[in-house]
matplotlib code that plots the C-alpha trace (Angstrom):
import matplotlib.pyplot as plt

x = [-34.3, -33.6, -31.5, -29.7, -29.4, -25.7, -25.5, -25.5, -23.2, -22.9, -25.7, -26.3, -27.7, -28.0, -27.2, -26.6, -31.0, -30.3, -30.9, -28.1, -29.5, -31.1, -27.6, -26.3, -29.2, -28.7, -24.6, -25.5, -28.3, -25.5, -23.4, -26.1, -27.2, -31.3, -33.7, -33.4, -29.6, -29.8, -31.5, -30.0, -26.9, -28.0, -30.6, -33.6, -36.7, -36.6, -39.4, -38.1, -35.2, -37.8, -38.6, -35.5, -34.8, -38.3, -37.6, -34.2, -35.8, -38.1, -35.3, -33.5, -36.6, -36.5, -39.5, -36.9, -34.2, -32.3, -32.5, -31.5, -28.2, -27.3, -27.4, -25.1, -22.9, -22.8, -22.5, -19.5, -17.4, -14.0, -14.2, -13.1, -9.6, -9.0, -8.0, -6.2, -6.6, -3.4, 0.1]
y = [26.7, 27.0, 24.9, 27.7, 29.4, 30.1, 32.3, 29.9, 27.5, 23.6, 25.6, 24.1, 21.0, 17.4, 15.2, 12.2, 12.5, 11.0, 7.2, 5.7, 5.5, 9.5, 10.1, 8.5, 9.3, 12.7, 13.3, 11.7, 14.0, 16.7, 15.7, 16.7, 13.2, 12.6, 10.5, 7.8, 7.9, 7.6, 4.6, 3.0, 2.9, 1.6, -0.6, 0.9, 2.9, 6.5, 7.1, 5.1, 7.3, 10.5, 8.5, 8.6, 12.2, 13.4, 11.5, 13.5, 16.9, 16.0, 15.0, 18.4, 20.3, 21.9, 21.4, 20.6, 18.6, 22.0, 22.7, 19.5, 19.8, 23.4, 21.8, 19.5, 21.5, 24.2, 21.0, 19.8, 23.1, 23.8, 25.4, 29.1, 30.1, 31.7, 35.2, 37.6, 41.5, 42.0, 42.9]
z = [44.0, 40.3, 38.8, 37.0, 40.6, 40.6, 43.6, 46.4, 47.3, 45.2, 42.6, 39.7, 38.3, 40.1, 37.9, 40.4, 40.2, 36.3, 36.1, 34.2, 30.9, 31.6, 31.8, 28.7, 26.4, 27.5, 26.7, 23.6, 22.6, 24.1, 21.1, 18.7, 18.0, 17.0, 18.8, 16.1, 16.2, 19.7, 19.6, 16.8, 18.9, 21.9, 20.0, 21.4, 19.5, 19.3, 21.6, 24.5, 23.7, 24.3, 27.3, 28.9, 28.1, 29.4, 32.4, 33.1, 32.1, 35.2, 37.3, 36.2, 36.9, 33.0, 30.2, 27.0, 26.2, 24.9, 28.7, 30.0, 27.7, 29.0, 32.5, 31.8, 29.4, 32.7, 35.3, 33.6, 33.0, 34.2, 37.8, 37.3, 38.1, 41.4, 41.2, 43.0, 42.4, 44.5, 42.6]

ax = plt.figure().add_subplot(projection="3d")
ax.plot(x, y, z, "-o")
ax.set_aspect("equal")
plt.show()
């Protein structure tokens, strides 16, 4: 199954497969912050940083960190409004 597979039921990405700091290094890189500025604010190196966000592109079955941000962008969306064609 894809992880953009939006057609069957709970679809879309597992992000409860993200380690905690996966998880943090990627919203951070979701808010358009740099490797280095990753790392400066949680005091590591910008390549443990890359580390951490390889590891949750390979938890999120995607090759790039773009990817890994879309998931998350598309996991954390409102739900859509029910909607009734009726008058």
């Amino acid at each position: 199954m894809s992880p953009f597979d939006l057609h069957r039921p709970h679809a879309g990405p597992r992000l409860d497969r993200l380690s905690h700091r996966q998880d943090e290094c990627l919203r951070l890189a979701a808010d358009g912050l740099t490797s280095a500025e990753i790392g400066a604010q949680l005091g590591l190196s910008p390549r443990t940083i890359d580390e951490h966000l390889l590891g949750a592109c390979k938890a999120l079955g995607v090759r790039t960190r773009i990817q890994a941000v879309a998931l998350l962008a598309l996991a954390e969306r409102p739900s859509p409004e029910a909607r009734s064609f009726l008058p």
